[in-house]
PDB file as gemmi writes it, atoms N, CA and C in Angstrom:
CRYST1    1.000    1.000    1.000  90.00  90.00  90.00 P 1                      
ATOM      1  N   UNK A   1      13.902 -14.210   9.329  1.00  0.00           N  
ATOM      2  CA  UNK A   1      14.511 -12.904   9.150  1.00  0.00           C  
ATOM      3  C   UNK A   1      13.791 -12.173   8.020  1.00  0.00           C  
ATOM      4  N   UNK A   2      12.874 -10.532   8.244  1.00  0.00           N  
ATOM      5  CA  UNK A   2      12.766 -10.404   7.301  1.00  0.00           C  
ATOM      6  C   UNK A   2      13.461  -9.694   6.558  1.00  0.00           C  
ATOM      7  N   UNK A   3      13.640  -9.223   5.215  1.00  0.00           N  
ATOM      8  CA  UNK A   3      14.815  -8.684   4.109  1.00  0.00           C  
ATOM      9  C   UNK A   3      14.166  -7.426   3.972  1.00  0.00           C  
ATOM     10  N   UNK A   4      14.619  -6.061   3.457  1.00  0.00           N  
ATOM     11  CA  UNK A   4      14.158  -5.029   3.358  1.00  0.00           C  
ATOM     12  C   UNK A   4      13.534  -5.180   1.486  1.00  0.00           C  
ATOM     13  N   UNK A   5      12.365  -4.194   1.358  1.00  0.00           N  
ATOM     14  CA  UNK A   5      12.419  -4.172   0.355  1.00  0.00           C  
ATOM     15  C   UNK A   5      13.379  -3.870  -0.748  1.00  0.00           C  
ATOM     16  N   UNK A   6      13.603  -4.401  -2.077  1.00  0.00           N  
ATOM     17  CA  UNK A   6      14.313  -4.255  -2.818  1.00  0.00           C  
ATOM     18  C   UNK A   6      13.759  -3.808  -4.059  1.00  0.00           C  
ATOM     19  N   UNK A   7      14.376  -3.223  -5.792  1.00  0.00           N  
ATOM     20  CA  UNK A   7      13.804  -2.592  -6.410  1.00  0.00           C  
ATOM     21  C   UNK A   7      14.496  -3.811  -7.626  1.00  0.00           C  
ATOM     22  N   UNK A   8      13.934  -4.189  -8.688  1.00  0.00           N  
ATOM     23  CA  UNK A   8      14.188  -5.342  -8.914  1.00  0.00           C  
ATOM     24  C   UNK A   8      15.794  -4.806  -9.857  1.00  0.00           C  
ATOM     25  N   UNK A   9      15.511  -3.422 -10.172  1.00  0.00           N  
ATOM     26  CA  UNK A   9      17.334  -3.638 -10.693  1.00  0.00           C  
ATOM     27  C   UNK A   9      18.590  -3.487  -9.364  1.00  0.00           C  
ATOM     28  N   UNK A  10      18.241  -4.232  -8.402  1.00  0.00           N  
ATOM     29  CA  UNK A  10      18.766  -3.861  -7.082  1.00  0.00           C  
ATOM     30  C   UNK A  10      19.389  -5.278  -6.449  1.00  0.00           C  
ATOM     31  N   UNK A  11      18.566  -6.288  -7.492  1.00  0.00           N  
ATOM     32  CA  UNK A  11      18.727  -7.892  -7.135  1.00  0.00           C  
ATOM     33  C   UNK A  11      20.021  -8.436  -7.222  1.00  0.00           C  
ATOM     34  N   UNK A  12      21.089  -7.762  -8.218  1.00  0.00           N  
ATOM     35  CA  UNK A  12      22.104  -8.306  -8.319  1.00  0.00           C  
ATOM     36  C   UNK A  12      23.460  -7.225  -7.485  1.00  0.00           C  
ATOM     37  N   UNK A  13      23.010  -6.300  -6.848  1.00  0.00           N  
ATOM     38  CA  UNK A  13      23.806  -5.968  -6.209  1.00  0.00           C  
ATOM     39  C   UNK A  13      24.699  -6.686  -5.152  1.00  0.00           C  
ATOM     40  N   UNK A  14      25.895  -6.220  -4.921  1.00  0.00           N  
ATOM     41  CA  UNK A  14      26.790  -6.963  -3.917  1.00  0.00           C  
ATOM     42  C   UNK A  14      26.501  -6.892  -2.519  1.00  0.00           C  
ATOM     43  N   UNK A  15      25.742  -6.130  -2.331  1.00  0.00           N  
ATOM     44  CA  UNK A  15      25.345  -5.910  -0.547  1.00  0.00           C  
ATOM     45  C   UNK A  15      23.878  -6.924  -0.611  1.00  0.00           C  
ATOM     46  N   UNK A  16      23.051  -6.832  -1.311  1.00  0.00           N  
ATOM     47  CA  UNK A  16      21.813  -7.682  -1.339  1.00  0.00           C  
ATOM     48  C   UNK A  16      22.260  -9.036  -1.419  1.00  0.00           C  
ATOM     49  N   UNK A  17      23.226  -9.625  -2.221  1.00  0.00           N  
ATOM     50  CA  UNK A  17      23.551 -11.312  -2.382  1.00  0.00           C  
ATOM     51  C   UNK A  17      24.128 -11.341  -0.899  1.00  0.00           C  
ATOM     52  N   UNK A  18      24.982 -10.538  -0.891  1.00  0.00           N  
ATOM     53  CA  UNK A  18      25.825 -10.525   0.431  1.00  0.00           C  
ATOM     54  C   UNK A  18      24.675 -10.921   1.532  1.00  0.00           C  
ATOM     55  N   UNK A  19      23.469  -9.965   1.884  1.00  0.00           N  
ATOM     56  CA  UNK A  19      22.257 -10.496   2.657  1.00  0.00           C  
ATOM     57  C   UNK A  19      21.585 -11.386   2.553  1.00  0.00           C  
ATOM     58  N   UNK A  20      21.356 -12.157   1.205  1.00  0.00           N  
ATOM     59  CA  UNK A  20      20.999 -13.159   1.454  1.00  0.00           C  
ATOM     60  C   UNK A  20      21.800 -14.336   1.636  1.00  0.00           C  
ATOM     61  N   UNK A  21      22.770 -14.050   1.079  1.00  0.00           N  
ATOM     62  CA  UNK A  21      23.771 -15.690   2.010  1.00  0.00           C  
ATOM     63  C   UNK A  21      23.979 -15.912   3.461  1.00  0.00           C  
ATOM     64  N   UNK A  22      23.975 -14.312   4.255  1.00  0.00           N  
ATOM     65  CA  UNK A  22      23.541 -14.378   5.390  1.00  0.00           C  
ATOM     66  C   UNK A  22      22.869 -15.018   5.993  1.00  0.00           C  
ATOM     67  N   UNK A  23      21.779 -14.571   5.157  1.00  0.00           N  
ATOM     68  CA  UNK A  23      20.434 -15.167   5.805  1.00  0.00           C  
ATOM     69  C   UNK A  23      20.155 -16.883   5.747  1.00  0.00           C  
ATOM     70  N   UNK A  24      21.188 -17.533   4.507  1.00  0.00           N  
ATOM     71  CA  UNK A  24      21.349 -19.004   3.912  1.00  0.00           C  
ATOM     72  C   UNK A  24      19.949 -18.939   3.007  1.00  0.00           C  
ATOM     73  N   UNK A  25      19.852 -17.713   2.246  1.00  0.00           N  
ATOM     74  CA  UNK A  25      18.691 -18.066   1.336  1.00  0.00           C  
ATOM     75  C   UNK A  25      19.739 -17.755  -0.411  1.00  0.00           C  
ATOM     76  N   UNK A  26      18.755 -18.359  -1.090  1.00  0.00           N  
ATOM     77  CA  UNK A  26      19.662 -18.802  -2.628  1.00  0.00           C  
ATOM     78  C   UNK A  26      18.582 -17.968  -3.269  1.00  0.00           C  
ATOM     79  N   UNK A  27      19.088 -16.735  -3.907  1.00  0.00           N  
ATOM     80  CA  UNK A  27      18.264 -16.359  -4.778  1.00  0.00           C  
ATOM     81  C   UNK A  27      17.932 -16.751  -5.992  1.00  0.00           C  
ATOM     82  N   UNK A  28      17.013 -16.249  -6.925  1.00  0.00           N  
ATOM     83  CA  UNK A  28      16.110 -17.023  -7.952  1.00  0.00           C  
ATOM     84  C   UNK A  28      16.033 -16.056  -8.891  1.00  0.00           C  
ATOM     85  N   UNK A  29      16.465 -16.528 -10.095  1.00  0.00           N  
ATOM     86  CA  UNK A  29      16.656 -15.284 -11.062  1.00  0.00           C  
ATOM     87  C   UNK A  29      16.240 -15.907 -12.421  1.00  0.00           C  
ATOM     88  N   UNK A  30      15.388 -15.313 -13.621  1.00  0.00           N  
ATOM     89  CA  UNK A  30      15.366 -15.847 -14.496  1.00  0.00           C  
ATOM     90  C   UNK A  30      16.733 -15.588 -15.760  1.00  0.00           C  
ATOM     91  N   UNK A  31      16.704 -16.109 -16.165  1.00  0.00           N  
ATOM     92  CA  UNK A  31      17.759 -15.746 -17.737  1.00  0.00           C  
ATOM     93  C   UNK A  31      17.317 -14.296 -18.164  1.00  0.00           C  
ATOM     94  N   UNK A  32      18.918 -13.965 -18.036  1.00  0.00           N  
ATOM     95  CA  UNK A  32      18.923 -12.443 -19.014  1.00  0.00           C  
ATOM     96  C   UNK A  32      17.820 -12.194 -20.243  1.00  0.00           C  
ATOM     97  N   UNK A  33      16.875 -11.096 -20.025  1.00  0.00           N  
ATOM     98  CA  UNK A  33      15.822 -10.986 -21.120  1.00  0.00           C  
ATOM     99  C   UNK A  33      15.069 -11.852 -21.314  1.00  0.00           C  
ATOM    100  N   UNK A  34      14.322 -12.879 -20.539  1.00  0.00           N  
ATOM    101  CA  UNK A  34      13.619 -13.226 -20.323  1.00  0.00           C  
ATOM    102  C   UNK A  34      12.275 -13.440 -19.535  1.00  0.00           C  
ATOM    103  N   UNK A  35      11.401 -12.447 -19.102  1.00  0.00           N  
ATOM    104  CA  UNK A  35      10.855 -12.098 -18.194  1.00  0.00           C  
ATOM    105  C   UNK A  35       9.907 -13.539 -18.305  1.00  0.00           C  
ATOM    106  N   UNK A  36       9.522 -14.206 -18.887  1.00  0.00           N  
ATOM    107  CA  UNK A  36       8.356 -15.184 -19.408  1.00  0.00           C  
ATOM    108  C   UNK A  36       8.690 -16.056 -18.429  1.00  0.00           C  
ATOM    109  N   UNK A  37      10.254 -16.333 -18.074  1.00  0.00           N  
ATOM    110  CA  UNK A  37      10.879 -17.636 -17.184  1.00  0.00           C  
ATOM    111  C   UNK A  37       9.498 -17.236 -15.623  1.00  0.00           C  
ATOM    112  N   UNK A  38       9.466 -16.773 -15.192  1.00  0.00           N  
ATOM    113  CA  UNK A  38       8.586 -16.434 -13.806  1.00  0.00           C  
ATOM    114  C   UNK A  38       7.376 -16.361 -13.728  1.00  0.00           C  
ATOM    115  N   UNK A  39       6.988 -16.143 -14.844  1.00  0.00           N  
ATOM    116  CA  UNK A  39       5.410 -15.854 -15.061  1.00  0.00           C  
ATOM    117  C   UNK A  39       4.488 -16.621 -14.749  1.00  0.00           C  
ATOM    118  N   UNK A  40       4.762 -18.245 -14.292  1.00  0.00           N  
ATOM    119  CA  UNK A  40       3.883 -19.335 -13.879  1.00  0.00           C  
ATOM    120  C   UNK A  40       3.617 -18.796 -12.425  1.00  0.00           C  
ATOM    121  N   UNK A  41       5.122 -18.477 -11.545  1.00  0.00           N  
ATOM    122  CA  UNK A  41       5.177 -18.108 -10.321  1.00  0.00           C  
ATOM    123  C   UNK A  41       4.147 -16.695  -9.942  1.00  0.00           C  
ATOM    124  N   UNK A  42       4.786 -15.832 -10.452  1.00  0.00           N  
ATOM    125  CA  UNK A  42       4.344 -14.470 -10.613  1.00  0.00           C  
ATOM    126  C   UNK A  42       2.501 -14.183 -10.727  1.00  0.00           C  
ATOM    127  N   UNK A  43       1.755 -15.421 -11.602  1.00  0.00           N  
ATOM    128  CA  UNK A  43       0.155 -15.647 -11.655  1.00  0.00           C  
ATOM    129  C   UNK A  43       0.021 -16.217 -10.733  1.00  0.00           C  
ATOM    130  N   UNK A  44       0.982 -17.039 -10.060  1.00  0.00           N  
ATOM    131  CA  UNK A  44       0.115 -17.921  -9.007  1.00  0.00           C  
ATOM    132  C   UNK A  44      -0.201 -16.898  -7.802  1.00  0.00           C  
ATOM    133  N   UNK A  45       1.246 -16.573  -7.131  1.00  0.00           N  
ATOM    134  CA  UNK A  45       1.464 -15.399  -6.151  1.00  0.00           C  
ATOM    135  C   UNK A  45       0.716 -14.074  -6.027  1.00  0.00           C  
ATOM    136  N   UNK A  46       0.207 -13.972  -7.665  1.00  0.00           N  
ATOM    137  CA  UNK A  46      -0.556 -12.581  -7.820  1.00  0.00           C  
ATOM    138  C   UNK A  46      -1.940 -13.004  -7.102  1.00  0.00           C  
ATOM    139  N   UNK A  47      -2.282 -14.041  -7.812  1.00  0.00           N  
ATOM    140  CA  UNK A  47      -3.854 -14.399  -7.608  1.00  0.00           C  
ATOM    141  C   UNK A  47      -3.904 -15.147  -6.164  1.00  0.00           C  
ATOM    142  N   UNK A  48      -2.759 -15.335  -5.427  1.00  0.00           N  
ATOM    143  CA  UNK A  48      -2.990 -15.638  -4.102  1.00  0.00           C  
ATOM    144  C   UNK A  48      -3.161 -14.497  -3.241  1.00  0.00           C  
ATOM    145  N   UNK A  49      -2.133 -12.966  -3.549  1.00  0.00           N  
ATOM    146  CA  UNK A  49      -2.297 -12.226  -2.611  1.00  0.00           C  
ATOM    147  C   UNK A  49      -4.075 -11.347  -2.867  1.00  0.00           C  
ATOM    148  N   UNK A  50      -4.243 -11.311  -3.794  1.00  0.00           N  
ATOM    149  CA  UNK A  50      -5.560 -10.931  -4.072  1.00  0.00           C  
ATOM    150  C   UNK A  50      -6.252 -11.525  -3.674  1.00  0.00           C  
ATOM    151  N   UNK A  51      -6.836 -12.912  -3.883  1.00  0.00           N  
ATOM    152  CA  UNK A  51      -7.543 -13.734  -3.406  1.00  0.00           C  
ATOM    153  C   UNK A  51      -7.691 -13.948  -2.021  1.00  0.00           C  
ATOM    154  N   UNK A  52      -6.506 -14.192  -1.718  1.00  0.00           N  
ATOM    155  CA  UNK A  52      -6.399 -14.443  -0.120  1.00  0.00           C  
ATOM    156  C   UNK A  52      -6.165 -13.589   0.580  1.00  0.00           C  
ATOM    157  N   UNK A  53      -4.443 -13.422   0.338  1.00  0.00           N  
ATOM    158  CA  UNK A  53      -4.110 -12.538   1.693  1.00  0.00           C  
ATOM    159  C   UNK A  53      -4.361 -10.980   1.895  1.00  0.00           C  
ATOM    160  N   UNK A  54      -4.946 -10.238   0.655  1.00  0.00           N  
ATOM    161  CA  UNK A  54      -5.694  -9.328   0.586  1.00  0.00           C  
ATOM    162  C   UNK A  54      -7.026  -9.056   1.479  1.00  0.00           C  
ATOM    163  N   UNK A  55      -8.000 -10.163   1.567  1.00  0.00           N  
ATOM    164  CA  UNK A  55      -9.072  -9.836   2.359  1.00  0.00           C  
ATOM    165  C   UNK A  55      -9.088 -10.342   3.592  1.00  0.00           C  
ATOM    166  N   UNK A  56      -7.660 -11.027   4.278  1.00  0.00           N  
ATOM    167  CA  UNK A  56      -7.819 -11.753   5.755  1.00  0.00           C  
ATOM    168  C   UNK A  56      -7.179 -10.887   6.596  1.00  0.00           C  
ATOM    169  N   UNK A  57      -7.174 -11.084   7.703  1.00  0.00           N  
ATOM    170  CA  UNK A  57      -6.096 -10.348   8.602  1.00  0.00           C  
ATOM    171  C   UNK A  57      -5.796 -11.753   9.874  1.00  0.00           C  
ATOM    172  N   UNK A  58      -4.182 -12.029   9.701  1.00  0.00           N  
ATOM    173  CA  UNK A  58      -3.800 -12.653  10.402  1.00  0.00           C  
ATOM    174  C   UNK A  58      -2.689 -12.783  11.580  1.00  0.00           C  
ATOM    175  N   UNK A  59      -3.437 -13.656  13.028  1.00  0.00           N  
ATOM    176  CA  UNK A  59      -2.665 -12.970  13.798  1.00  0.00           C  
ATOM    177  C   UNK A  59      -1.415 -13.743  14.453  1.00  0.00           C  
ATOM    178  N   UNK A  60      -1.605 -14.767  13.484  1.00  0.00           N  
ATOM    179  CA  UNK A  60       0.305 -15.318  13.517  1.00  0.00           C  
ATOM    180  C   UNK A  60       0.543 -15.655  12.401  1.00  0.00           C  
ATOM    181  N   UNK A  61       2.122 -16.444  12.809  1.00  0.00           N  
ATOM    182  CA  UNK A  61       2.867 -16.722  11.404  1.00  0.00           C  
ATOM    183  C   UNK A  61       2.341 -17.933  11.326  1.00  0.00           C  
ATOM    184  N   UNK A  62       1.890 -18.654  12.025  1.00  0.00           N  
ATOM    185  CA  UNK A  62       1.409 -20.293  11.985  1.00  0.00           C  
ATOM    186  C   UNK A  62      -0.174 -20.238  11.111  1.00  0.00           C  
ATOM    187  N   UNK A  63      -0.732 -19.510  11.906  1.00  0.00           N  
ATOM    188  CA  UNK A  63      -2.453 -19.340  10.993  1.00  0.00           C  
ATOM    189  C   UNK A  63      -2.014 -18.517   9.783  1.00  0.00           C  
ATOM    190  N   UNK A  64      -1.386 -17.693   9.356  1.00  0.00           N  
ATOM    191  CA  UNK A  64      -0.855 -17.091   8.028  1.00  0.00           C  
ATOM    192  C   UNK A  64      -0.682 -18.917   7.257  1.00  0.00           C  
ATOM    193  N   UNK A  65       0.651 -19.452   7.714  1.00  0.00           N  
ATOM    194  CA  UNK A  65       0.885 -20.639   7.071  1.00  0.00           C  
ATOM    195  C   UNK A  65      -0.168 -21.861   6.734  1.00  0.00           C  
ATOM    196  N   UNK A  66      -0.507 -21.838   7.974  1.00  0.00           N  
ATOM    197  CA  UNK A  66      -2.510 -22.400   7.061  1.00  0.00           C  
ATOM    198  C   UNK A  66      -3.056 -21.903   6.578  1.00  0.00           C  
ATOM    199  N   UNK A  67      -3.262 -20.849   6.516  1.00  0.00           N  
ATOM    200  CA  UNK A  67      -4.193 -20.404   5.323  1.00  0.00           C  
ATOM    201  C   UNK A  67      -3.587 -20.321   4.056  1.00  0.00           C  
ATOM    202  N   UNK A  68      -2.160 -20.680   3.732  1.00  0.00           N  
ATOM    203  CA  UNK A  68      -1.374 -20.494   2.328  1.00  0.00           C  
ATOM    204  C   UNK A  68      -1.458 -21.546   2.063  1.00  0.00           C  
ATOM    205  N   UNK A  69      -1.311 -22.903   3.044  1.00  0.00           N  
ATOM    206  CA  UNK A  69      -1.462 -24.311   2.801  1.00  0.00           C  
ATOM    207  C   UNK A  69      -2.923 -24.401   2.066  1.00  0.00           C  
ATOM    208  N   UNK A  70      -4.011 -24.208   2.928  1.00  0.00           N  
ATOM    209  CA  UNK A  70      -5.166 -24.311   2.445  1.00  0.00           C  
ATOM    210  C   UNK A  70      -5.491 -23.714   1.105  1.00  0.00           C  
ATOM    211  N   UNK A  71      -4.982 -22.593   0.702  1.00  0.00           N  
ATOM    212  CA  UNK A  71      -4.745 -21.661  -0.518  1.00  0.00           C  
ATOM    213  C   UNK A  71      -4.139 -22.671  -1.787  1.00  0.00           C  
ATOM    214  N   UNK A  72      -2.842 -23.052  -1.333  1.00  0.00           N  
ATOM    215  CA  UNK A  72      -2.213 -23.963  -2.112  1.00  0.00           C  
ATOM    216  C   UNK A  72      -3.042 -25.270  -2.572  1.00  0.00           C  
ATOM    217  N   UNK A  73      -3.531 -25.725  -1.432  1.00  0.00           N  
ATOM    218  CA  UNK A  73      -4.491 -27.123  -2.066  1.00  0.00           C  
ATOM    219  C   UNK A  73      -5.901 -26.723  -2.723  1.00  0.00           C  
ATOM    220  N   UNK A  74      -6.389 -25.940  -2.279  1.00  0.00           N  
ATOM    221  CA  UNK A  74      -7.157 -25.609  -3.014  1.00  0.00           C  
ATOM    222  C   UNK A  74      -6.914 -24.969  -4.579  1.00  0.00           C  
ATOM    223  N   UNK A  75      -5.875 -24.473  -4.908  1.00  0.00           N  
ATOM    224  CA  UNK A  75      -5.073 -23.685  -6.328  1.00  0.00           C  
ATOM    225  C   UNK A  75      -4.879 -25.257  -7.287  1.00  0.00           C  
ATOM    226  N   UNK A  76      -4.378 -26.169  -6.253  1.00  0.00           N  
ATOM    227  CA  UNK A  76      -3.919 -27.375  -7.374  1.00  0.00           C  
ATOM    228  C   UNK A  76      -5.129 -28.005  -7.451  1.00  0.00           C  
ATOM    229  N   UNK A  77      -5.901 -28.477  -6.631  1.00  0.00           N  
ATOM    230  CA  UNK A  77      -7.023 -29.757  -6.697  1.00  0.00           C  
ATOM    231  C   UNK A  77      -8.744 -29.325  -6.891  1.00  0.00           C  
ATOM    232  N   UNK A  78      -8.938 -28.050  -6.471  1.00  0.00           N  
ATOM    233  CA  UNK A  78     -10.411 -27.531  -6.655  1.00  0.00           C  
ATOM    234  C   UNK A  78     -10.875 -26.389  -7.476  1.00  0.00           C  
ATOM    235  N   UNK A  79     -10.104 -25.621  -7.969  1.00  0.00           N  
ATOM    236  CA  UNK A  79     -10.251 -24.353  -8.655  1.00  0.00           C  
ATOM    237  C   UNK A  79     -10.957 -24.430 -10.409  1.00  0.00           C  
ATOM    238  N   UNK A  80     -11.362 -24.192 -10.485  1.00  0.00           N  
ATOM    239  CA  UNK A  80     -12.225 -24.532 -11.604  1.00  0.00           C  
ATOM    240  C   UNK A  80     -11.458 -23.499 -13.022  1.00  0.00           C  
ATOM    241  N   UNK A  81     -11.410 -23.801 -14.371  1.00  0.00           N  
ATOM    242  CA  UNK A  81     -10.383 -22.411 -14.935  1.00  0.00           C  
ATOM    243  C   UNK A  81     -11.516 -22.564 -16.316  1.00  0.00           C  
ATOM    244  N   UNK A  82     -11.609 -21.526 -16.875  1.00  0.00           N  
ATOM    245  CA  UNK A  82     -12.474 -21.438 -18.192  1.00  0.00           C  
ATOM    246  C   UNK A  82     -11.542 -22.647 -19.244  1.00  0.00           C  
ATOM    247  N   UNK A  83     -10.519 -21.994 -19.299  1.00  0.00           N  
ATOM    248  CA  UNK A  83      -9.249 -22.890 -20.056  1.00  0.00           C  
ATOM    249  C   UNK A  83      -9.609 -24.162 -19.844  1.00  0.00           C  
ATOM    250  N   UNK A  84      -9.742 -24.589 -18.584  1.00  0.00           N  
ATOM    251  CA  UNK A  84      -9.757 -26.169 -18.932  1.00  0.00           C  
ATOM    252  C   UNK A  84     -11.404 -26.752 -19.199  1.00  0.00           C  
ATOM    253  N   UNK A  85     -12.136 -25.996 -19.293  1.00  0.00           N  
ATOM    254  CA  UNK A  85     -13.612 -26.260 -19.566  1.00  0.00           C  
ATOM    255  C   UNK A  85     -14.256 -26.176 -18.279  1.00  0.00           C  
ATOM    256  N   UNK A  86     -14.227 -25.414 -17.693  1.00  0.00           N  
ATOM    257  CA  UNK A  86     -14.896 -25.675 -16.274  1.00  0.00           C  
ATOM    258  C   UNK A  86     -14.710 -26.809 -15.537  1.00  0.00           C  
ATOM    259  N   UNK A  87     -12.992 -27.495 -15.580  1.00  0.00           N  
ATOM    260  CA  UNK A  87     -12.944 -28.368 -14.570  1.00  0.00           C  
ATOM    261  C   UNK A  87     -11.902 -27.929 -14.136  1.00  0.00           C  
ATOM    262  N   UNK A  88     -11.745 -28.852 -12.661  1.00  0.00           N  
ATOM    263  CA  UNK A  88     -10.579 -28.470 -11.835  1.00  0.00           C  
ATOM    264  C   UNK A  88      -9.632 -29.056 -12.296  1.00  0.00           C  
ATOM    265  N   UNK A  89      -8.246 -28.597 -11.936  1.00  0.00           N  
ATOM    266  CA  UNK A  89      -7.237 -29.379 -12.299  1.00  0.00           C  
ATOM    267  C   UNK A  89      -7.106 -30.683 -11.953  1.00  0.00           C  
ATOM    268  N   UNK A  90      -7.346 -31.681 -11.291  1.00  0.00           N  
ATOM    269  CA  UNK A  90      -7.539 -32.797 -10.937  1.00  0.00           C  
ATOM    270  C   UNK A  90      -7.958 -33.394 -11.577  1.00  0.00           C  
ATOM    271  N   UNK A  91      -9.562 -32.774 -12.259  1.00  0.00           N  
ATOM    272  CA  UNK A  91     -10.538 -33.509 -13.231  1.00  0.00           C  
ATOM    273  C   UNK A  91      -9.989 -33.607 -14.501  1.00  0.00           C  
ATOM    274  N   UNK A  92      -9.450 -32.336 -14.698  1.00  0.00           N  
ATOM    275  CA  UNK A  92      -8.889 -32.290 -16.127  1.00  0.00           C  
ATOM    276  C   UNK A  92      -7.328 -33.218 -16.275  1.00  0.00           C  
ATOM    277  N   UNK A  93      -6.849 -33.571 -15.181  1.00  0.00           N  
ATOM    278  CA  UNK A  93      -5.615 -34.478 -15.467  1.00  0.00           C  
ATOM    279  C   UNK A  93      -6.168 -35.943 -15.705  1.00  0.00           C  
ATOM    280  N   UNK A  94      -7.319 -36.236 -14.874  1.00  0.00           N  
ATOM    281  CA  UNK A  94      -7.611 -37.551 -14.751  1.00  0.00           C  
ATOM    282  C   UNK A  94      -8.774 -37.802 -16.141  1.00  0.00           C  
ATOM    283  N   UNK A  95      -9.294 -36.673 -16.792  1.00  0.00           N  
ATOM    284  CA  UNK A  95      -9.495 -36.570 -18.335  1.00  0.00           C  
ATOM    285  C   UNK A  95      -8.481 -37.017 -19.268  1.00  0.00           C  
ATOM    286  N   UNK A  96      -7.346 -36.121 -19.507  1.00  0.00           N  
ATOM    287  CA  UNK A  96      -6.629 -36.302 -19.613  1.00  0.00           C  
ATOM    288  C   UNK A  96      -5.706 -37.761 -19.707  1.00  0.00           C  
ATOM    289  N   UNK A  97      -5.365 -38.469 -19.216  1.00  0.00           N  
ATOM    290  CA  UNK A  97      -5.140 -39.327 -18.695  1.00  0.00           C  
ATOM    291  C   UNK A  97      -6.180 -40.350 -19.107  1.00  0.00           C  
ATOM    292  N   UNK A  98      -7.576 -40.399 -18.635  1.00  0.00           N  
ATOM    293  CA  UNK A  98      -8.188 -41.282 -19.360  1.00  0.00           C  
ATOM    294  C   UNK A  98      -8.259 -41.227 -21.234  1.00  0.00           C  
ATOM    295  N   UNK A  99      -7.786 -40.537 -21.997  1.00  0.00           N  
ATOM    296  CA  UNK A  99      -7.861 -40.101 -22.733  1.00  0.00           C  
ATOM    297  C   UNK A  99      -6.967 -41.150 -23.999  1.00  0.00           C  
TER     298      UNK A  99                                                      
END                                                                             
């Protein structure tokens, strides 16, 4: 089902919760005045729709879902970050770890 757009001071309204229990989805909210709580989510999602779903065009919901899968494994196990010295997260845990 998809949900109409919403405006984010719009999230706690009574007709929007009302739609999503409908739908059996649990919304996700950070703590009052805290915008920082999301921000892990919010970089990942940013740099996926840019990265990815920005330059593809897809013509189902199944090949959409592989290519987010593939997106996803590639984000945790191959991506290389200045931060961690030019290694992937993998390398840098198993650094880490040997450490």
């Amino acid at each position: 089902m998809l949900l109409p757009p919403v405006e984010p001071s719009q999230y706690q309204h009574s007709s929007w919760r009302h739609l999503l229990n409908a739908a059996g989805a649990i919304p996700s909210m950070s703590r009052k005045a805290t915008c920082l709580d999301n921000a892990v989510a919010e970089n990942f999602f940013g740099h996926l729709k840019e990265e990815m779903f920005h330059h593809d065009t897809f013509t189902s919901a199944e090949e959409l879902t592989t290519a987010i899968d593939d997106y996803i494994c590639w984000w945790n196990t191959e991506r290389i970050s200045i931060k961690r010295k030019g290694l992937s997260p993998v390398q840098y845990r198993a650094q880490a770890l040997a450490a």
